[in-house]
C-alpha positions as CSV (number, residue, x, y, z in Angstrom):
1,X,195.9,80.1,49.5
2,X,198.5,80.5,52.2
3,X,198.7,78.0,55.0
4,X,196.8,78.7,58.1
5,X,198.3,79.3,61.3
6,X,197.5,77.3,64.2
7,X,198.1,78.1,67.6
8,X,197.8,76.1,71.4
9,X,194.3,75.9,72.3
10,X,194.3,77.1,75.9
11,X,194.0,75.0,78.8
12,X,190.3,73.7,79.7
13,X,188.4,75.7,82.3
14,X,186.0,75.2,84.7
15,X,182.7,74.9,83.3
16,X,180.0,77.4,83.9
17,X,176.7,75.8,83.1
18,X,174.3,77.5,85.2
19,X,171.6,79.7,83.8
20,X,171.0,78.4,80.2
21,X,167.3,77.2,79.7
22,X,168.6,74.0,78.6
23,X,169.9,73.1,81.8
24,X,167.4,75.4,84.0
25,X,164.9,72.8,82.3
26,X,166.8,69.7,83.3
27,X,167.0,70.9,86.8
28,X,163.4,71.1,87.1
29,X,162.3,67.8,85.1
30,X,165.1,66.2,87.4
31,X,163.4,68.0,90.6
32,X,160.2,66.6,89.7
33,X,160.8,62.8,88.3
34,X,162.3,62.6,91.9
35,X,159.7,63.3,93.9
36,X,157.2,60.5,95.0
37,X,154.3,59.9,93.0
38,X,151.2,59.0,94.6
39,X,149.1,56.5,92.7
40,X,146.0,54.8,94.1
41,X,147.1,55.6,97.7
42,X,150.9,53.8,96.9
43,X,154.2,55.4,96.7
44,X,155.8,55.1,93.5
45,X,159.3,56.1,92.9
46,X,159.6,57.5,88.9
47,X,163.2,56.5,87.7
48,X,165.6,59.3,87.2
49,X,167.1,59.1,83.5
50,X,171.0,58.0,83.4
51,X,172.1,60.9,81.5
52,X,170.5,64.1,80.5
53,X,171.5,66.6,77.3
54,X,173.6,69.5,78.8
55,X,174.6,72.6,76.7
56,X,177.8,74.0,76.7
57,X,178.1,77.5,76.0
58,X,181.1,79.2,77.6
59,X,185.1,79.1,75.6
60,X,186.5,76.5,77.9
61,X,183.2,74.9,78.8
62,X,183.8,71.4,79.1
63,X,181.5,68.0,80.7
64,X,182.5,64.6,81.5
65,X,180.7,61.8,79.8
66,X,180.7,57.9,79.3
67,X,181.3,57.6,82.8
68,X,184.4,60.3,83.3
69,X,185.9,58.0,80.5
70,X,185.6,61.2,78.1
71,X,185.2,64.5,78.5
72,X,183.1,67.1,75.7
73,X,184.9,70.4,75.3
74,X,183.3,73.4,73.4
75,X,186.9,74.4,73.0
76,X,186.7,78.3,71.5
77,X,190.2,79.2,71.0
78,X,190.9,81.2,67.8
79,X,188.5,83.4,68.1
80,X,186.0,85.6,71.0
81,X,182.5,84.7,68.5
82,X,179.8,82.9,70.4
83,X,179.3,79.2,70.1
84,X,176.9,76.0,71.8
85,X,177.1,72.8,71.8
86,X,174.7,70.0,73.1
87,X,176.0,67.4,74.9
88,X,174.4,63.9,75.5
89,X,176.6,61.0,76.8
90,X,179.7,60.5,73.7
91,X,177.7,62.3,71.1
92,X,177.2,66.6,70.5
93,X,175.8,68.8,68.4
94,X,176.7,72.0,67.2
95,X,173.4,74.6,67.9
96,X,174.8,78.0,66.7
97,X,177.9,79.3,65.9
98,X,178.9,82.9,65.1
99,X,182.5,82.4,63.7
100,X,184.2,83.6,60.8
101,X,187.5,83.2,60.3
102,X,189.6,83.6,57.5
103,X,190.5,80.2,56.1
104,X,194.0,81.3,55.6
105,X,194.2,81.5,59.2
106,X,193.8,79.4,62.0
107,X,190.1,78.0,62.9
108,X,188.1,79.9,65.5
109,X,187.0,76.6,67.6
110,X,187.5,73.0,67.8
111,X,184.2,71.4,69.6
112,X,185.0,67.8,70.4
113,X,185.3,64.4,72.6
114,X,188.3,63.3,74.4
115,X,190.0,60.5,76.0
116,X,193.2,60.9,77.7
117,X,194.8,64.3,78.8
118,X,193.8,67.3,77.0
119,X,196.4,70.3,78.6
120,X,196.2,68.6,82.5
121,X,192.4,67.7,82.5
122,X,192.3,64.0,82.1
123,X,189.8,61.5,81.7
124,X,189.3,57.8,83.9
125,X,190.5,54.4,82.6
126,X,192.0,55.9,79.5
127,X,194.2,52.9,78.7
128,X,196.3,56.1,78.2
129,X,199.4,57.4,77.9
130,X,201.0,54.2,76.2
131,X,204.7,54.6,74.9
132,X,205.2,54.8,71.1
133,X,208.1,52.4,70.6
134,X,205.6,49.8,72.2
135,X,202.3,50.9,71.3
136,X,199.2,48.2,71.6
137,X,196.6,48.6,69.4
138,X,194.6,51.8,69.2
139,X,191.7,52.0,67.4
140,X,188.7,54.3,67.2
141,X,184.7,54.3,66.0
142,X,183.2,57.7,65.2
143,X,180.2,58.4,63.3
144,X,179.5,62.1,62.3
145,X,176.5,64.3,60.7
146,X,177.9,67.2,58.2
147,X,176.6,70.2,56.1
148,X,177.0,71.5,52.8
149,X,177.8,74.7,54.2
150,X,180.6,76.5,56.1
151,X,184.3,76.0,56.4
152,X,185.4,73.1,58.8
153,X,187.4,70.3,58.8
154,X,186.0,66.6,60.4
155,X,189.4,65.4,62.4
156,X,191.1,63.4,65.0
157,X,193.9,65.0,67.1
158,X,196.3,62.9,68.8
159,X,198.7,64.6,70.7
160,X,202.2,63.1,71.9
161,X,204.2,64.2,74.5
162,X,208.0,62.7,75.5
163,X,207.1,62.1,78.9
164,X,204.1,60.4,80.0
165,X,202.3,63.4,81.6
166,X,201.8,67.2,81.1
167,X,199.8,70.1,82.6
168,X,200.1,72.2,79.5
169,X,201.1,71.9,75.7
170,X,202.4,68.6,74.7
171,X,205.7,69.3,73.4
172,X,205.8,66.3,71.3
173,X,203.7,66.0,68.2
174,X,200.4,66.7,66.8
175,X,199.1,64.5,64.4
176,X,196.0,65.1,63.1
177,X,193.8,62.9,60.8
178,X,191.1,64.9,58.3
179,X,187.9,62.8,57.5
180,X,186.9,65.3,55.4
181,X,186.2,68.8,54.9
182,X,184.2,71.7,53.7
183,X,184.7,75.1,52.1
184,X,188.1,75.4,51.0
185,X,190.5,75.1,53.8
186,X,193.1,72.9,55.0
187,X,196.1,71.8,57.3
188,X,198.8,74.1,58.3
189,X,202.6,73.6,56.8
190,X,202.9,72.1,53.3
191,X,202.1,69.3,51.6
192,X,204.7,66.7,51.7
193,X,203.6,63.5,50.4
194,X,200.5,62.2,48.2
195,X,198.5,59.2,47.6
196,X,200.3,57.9,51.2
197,X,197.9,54.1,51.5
198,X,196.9,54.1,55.7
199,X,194.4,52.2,57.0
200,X,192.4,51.3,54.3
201,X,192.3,54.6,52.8
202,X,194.7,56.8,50.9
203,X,195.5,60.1,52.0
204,X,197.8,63.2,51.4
205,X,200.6,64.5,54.0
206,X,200.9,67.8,55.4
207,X,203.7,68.7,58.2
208,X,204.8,71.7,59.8
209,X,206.8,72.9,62.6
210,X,205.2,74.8,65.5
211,X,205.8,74.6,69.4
212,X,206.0,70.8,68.5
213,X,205.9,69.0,65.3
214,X,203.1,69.1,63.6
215,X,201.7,66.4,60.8
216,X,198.5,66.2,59.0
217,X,196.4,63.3,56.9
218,X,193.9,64.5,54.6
219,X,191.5,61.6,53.5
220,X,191.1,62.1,49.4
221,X,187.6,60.6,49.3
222,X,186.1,62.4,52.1
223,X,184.4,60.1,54.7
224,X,181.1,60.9,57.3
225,X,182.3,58.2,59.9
226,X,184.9,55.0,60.4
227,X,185.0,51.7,62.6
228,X,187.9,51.0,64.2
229,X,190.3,53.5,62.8
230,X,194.0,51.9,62.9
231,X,195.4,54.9,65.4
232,X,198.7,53.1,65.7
233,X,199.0,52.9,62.1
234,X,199.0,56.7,61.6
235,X,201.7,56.7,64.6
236,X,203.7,54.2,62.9
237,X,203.8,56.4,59.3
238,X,204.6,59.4,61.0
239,X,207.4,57.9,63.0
240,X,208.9,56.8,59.6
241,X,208.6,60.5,58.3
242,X,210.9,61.6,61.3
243,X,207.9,63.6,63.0
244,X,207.4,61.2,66.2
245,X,209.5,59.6,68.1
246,X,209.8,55.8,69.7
247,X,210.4,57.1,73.3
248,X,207.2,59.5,73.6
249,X,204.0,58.9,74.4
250,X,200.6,59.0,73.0
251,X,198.9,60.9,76.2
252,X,195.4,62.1,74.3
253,X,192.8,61.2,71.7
254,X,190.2,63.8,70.6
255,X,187.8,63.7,67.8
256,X,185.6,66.9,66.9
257,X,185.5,70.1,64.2
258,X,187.8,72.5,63.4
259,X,185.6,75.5,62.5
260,X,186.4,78.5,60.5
261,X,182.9,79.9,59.5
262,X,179.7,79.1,60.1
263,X,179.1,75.0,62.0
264,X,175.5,74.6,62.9
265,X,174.6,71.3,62.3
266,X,177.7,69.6,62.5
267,X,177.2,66.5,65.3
268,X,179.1,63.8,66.5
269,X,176.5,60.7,66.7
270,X,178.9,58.5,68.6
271,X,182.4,58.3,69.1
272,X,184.8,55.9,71.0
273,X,188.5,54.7,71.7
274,X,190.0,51.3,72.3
275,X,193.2,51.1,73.6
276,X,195.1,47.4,73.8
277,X,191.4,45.8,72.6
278,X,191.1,42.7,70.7
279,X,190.3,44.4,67.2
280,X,192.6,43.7,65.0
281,X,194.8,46.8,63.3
282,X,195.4,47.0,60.1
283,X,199.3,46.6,60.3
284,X,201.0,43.6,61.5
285,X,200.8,43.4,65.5
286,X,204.6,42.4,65.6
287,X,206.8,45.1,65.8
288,X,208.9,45.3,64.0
289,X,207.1,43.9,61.4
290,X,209.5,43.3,58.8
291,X,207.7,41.0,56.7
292,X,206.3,44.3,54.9
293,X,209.6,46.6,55.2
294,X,211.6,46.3,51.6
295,X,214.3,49.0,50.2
296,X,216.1,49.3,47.5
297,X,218.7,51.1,46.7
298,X,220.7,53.1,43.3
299,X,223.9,54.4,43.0
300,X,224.2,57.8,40.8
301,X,228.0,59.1,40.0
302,X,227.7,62.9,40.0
303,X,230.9,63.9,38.9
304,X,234.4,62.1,38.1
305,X,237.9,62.6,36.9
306,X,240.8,60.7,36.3
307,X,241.9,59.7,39.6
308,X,238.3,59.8,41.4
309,X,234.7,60.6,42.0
310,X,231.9,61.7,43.5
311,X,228.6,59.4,44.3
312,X,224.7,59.9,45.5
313,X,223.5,56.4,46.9
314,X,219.4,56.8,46.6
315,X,217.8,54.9,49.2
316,X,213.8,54.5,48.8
317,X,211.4,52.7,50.8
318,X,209.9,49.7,48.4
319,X,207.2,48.5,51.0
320,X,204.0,48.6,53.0
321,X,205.8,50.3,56.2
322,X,208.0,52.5,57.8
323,X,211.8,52.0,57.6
324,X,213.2,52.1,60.8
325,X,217.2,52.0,59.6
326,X,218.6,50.2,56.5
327,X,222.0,48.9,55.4
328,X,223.2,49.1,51.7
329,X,226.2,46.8,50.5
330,X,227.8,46.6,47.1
331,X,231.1,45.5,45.6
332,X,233.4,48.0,43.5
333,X,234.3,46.6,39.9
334,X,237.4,47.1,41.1
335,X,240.3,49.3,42.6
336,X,238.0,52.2,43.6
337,X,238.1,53.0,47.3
338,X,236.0,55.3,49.6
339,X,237.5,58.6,50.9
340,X,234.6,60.2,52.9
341,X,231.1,60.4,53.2
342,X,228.2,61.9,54.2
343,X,225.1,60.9,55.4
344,X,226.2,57.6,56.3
345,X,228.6,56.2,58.2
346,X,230.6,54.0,55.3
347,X,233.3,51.2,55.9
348,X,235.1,49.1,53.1
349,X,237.0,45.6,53.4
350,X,238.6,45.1,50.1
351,X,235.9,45.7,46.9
352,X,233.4,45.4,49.5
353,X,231.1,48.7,50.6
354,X,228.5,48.4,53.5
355,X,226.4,51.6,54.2
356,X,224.3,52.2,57.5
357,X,222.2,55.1,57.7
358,X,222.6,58.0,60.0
359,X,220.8,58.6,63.1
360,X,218.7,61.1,61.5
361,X,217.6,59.5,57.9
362,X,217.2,56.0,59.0
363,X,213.2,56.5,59.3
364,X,211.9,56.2,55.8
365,X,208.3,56.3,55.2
366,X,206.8,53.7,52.7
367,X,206.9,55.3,49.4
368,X,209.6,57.6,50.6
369,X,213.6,57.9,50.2
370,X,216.4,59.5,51.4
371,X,220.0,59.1,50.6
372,X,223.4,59.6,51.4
373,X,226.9,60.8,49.2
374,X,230.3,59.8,49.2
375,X,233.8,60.8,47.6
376,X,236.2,57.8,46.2
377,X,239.5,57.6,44.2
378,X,239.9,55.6,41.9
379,X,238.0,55.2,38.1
380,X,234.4,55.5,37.9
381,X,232.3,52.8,39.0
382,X,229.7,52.9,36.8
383,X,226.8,51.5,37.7
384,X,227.4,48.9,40.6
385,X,224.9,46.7,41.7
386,X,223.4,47.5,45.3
387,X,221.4,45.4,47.7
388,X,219.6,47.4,50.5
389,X,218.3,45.4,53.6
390,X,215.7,47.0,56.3
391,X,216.6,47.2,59.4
């Protein structure tokens, strides 16, 4: 199956509610719990209810909920087939849906909850945009309803900009985090990693490159809902894998379905965001915490005559986190020196080597490696004995 293409989803619009039953109904239920009720020759007033269900039928039609700290977005944007969504408070269901997408292309809709700044419209008292390099904790509840049929994924997309604001596409990042999914598709790009241990859960890694970077985690054991999803820690793997940077910022939080064919049914029960809260995550709240960073490192001689050689230093990530930069040191056996290298910037004081990565392979993902080459004179080494420090 070939990868399917995704594309920006276009800025929100105004909302055009008017005219649906749905919310012709709530006008006039409204209209009448407010009028005075007389009972036994006293005025009554009959309370009005805090939130009534709204349907949201139009491409861009979006609602603010939660008290403008979200905002529910039908969100058609692959595709012109009809779709509505009931809205009531931080929770939506899917009512009918007329899409049918390939699934080697990109999805036809993405019906969802936000909090933050999705393409200029932003929601109140976010907590957000907070800068990566110095993220608090970020941690989300959601709890879904699914069906057996269809093609769909069940996903968070957090979107990361390199300044803190935006009116249109973030030209950051998009990192998006599967829950599950149904009938046969999946993330754009290519698989890249496998068995990758976040949050409680293991997970395999998809990236691509589009308008921004792209990165994708697909649970392995799919899931219908999570309490206090580590959002940082997902920020934190993918800045070790090179795809986010320190100096952006996390400026939106969505959670909703990706929809290829088919979607009635599919419902968000209730969904929220945390940002700087006193949940715990579920990596070390130091940063950076070292205590679970670990390398090591091997030296491999690919080719050698009599008066020198050629090396690959293998440098893999032997902990629970990131690498943010590592160091590698060894001693020759003796007389060998180093010529040039690649990779890494090298220096040598007598039979002593020290090795600091580049700017562009320091990150290191846990369970991940990279590694850097060199050319020396002198007899081959062998097999020296390295020690590799996190930085």
């Amino acid at each position: 199956m070939s990868s399917p293409l995704r594309t920006s989803p276009p800025p929100p619009g105004t909302a055009s509610l008017g005219g649906t039953p749905l919310r012709r109904a709530a006008a006039a239920v409204a209209v009448a719990l407010g009028l005075l009720v007389l009972t036994a020759g006293l005025a009554v007033r009959v309370a009005l209810p805090a939130h009534a269900a709204t349907q949201l039928c139009g491409a861009t039609d979006t609602l603010s909920v939660g008290g403008g700290q979200y905002v529910a977005q039908n969100n058609i944007w692959g595709a012109s087939t009809p779709q509505c969504i009931t809205v009531d408070g931080t929770s939506f269901r899917v009512d009918s849906s007329g899409h049918q997408n390939s699934t080697s292309g990109a999805p036809a809709a993405y019906p969802s909850l936000f909090k933050g700044c999705h393409w200029g419209q932003c929601t109140s008292n976010s907590g957000l945009p907070v800068q990566v390099g110095s993220m608090p904790a970020v941690t989300s509840s959601w709890s879904t309803t699914q069906t057996g049929s269809g093609a769909y994924n069940v996903s968070y997309d957090l979107w990361y900009n390199t300044t803190p604001t935006t009116t249109g596409a973030p030209d950051g990042a998009e990192v998006m985090i599967w829950l599950n999914h149904n009938g046969g598709v999946q993330p754009a790009g290519s698989r890249v990693a496998t068995g990758v241990q976040i949050a409680g859960a293991t997970w395999d890694v998809w990236t691509a490159q589009m308008d921004w970077k792209y990165i994708a985690y697909v649970r392995t054991s799919g899931t219908s809902s999570v309490s206090d999803l580590d959002l940082r820690a997902f920020t934190r793997d993918a800045v070790g894998r090179g795809q986010i940077q320190n100096s952006w910022y996390l400026i939106d939080v969505e959670a909703g379905f990706e929809i290829w064919q088919g979607g009635a049914g599919l419902a968000t029960n209730s969904f929220s965001v945390s940002v700087g809260g006193t949940t715990p995550p579920t990596d070390p709240p130091t940063d950076p915490p070292t205590g679970d960073r670990a390398c090591t490192a091997n030296l491999r001689v690919d080719n050698s005559w009599g008066s020198g050689f050629t090396a690959t230093v293998t440098v893999a990530n032997s902990g629970a986190q990131p690498l943010n930069g590592w160091t590698v040191e060894w001693s020759f056996p003796g007389g060998q020196r180093v010529q040039n290298a690649w990779n890494a910037t090298v220096t040598q004081s007598g039979q002593s080597v020290r090795a600091v990565n580049a700017a562009y392979n320091g990150a290191v993902a846990a369970n991940g490696a990279t590694s850097f080459g060199f050319q020396g004179t002198g007899s081959n080494p062998g097999t020296a004995s390295l020690r590799c420090t996190p930085n």
